[in-house]
C-alpha positions as CSV (number, residue, x, y, z in Angstrom):
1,X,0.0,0.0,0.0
2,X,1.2,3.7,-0.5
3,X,1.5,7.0,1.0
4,X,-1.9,7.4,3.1
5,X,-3.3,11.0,3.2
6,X,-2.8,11.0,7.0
7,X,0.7,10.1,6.5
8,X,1.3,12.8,3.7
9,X,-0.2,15.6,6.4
10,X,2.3,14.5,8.7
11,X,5.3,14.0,6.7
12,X,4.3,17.7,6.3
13,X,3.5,19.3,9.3
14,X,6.4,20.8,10.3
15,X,6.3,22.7,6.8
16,X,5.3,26.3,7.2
17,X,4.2,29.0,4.6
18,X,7.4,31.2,3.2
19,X,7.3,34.8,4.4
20,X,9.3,36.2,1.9
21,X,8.1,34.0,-1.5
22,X,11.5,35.6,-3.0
23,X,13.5,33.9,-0.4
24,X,14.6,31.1,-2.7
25,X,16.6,27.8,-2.2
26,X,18.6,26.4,-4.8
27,X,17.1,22.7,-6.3
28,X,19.7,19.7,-5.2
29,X,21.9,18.9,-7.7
30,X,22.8,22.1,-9.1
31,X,26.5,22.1,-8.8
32,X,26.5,20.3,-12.0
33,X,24.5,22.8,-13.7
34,X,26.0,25.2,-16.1
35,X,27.6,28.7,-14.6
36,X,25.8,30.5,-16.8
37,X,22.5,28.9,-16.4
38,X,22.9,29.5,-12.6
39,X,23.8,33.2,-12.9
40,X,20.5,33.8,-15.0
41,X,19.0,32.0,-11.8
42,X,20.0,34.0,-9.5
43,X,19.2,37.4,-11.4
44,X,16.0,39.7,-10.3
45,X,13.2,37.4,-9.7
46,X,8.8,37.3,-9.4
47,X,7.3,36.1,-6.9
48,X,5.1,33.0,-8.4
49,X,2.9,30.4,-6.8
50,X,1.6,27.0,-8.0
51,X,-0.8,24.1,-6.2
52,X,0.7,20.5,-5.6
53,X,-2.9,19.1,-6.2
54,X,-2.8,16.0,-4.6
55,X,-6.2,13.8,-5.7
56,X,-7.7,11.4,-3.4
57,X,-9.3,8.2,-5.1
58,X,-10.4,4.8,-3.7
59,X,-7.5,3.5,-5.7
60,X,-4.8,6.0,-3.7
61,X,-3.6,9.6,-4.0
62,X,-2.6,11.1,-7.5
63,X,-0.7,14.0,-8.5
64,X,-2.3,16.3,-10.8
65,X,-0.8,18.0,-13.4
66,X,-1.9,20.6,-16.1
67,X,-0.8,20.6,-19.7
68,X,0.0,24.3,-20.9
69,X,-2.1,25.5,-24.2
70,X,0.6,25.8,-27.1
71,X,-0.9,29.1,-27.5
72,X,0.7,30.8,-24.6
73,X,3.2,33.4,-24.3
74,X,5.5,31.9,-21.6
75,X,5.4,27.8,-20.8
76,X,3.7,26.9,-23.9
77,X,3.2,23.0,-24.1
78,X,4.8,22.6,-20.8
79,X,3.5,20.3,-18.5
80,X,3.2,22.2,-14.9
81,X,1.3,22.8,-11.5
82,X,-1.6,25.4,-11.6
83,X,-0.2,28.1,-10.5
84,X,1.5,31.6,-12.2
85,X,2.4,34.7,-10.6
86,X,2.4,36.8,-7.6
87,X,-0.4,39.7,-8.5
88,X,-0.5,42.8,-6.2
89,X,-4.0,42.0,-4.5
90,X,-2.8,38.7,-3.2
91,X,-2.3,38.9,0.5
92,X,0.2,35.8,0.4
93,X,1.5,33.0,-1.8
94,X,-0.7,30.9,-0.9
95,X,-3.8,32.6,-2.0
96,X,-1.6,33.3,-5.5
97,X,-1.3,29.3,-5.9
98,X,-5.0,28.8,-4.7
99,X,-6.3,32.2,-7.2
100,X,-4.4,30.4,-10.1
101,X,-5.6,27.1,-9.4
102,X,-9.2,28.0,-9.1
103,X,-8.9,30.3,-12.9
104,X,-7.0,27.6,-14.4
105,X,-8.8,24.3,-13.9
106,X,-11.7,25.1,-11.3
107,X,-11.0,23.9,-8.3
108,X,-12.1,26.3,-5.8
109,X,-10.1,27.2,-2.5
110,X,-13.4,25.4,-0.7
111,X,-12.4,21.8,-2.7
112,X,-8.5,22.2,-1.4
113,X,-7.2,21.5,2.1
114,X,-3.8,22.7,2.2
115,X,-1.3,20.7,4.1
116,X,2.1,21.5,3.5
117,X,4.5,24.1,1.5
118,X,8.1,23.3,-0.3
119,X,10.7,25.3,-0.3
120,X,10.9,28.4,-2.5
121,X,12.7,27.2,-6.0
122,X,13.9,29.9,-8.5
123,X,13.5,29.0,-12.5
124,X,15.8,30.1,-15.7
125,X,12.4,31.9,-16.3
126,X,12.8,34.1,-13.8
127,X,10.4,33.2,-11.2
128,X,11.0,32.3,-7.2
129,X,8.4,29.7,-7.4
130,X,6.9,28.4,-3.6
131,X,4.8,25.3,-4.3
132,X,1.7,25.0,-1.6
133,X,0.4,21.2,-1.4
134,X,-3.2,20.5,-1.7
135,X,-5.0,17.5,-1.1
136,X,-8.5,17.3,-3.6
137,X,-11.4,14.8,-3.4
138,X,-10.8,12.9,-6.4
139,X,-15.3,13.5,-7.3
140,X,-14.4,17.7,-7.5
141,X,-15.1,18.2,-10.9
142,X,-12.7,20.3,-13.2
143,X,-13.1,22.9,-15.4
144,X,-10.3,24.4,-17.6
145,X,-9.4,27.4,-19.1
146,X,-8.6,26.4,-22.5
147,X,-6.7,29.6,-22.8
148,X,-4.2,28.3,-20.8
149,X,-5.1,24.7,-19.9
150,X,-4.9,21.8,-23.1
151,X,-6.0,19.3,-20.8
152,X,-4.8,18.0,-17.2
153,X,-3.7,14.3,-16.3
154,X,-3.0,12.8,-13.2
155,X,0.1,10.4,-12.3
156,X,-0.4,7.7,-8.8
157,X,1.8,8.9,-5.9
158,X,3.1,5.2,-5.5
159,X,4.8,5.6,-9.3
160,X,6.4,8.7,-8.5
161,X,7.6,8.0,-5.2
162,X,9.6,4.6,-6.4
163,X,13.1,5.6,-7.7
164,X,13.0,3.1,-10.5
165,X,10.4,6.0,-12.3
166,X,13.5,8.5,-12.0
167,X,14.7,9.0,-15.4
168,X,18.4,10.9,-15.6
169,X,18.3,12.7,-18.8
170,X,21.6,14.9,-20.2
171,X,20.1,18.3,-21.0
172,X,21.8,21.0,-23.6
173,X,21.7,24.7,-22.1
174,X,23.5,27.4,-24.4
175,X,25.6,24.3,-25.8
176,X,26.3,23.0,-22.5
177,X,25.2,19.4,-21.3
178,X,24.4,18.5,-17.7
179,X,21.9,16.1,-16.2
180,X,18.3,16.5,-14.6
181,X,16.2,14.0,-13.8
182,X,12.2,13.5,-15.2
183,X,9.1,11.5,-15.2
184,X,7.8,9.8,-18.1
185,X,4.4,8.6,-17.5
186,X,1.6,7.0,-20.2
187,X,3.2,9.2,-22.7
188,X,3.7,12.1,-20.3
189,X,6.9,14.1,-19.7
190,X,7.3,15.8,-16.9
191,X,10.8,17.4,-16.9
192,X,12.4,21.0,-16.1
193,X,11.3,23.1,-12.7
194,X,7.9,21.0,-12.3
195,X,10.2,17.5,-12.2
196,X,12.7,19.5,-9.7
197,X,9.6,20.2,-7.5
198,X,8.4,17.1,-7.6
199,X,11.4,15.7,-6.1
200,X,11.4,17.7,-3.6
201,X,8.0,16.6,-2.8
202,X,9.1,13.1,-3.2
203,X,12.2,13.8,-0.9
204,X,10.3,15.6,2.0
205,X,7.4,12.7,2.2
206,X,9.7,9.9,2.0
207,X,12.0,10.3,4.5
């Protein structure tokens, strides 16, 4: 059997909300990245959000992920969280992950009980990114944006928790190679800053 929701909330509990979302910690790993790439990294950065939805079926939790519409202006056909960023009404990051969430796919912040928060995590696109962790009845119906949401898919917790699903790719970056690791699921490839937060999720409930 896998990760229970009671055992995910208290794998989590000593995780508090960030109260500087621009207070960033670097992903593991990144001493093998490129200089350059971690210079751009480390330049002026937004404050972005995104929602760890974690579904909960008969069959076991499930990670759900969102498919970005090829029609965007930034992250199109990526696959990521909900989420985007900061805006100046939001009173914290956490209602920036929750507002995103509920615009994107429609889940409201009634069908999400937050339970946990990673560490902030910068991107080459020049976000500090704070992912907030969200379990979801697996009956809450969805309904995307089709602006920015081709379709969503959901991946069991028990595949991306067993190392064996850990895929360590070589990546090219301004003609330099250096390795990061991904998901590849029914088709699905889950690589760049959403892989990197995912194993730090994976990391933090595992222990």
């Amino acid at each position: 059997m896998g990760i229970t929701a009671k055992q995910l909330r208290e794998r989590l509990a000593g995780t508090r909300k960030p109260s500087n979302p621009l207070d960033v910690v670097m992903p593991r790993g990144t001493y093998s990245w490129p200089e350059g790439m971690l210079e751009k990294i480390a330049s002026t950065l937004k404050p972005a959000g995104v929602l760890i939805p974690v579904r909960r079926h008969d069959t076991g939790l499930a990670v759900l992920l969102t498919q970005r519409s090829a029609d965007l202006k930034h992250h199109a056909g990526q696959v990521s969280f909900p989420g985007g960023r900061m805006e100046e009404h939001d009173e914290d990051i956490e209602v920036t992950a929750l507002r995103e969430t509920r615009e994107e796919i429609g889940i409201t912040e009634d069908d999400v009980a937050i339970i946990g928060y990673l560490e902030t995590m910068p991107t080459v696109t020049g976000y500090a990114v704070t992912p907030v962790v969200g379990l979801v009845d697996g009956a809450v119906d969805l309904r995307l944006d089709r602006t920015e949401v081709e379709y969503v898919f959901e991946v069991p917790l028990s595949f991306l928790t067993d190392s064996s699903n850990h895929t360590l790719v070589a990546r090219e970056w301004q003609g330099l190679s250096f390795s990061m690791v991904e998901f590849h699921y029914e088709g699905q490839r889950i690589w760049g800053a959403t892989a990197q937060m995912l194993l730090r999720f994976i990391n933090m409930i595992t222990k």
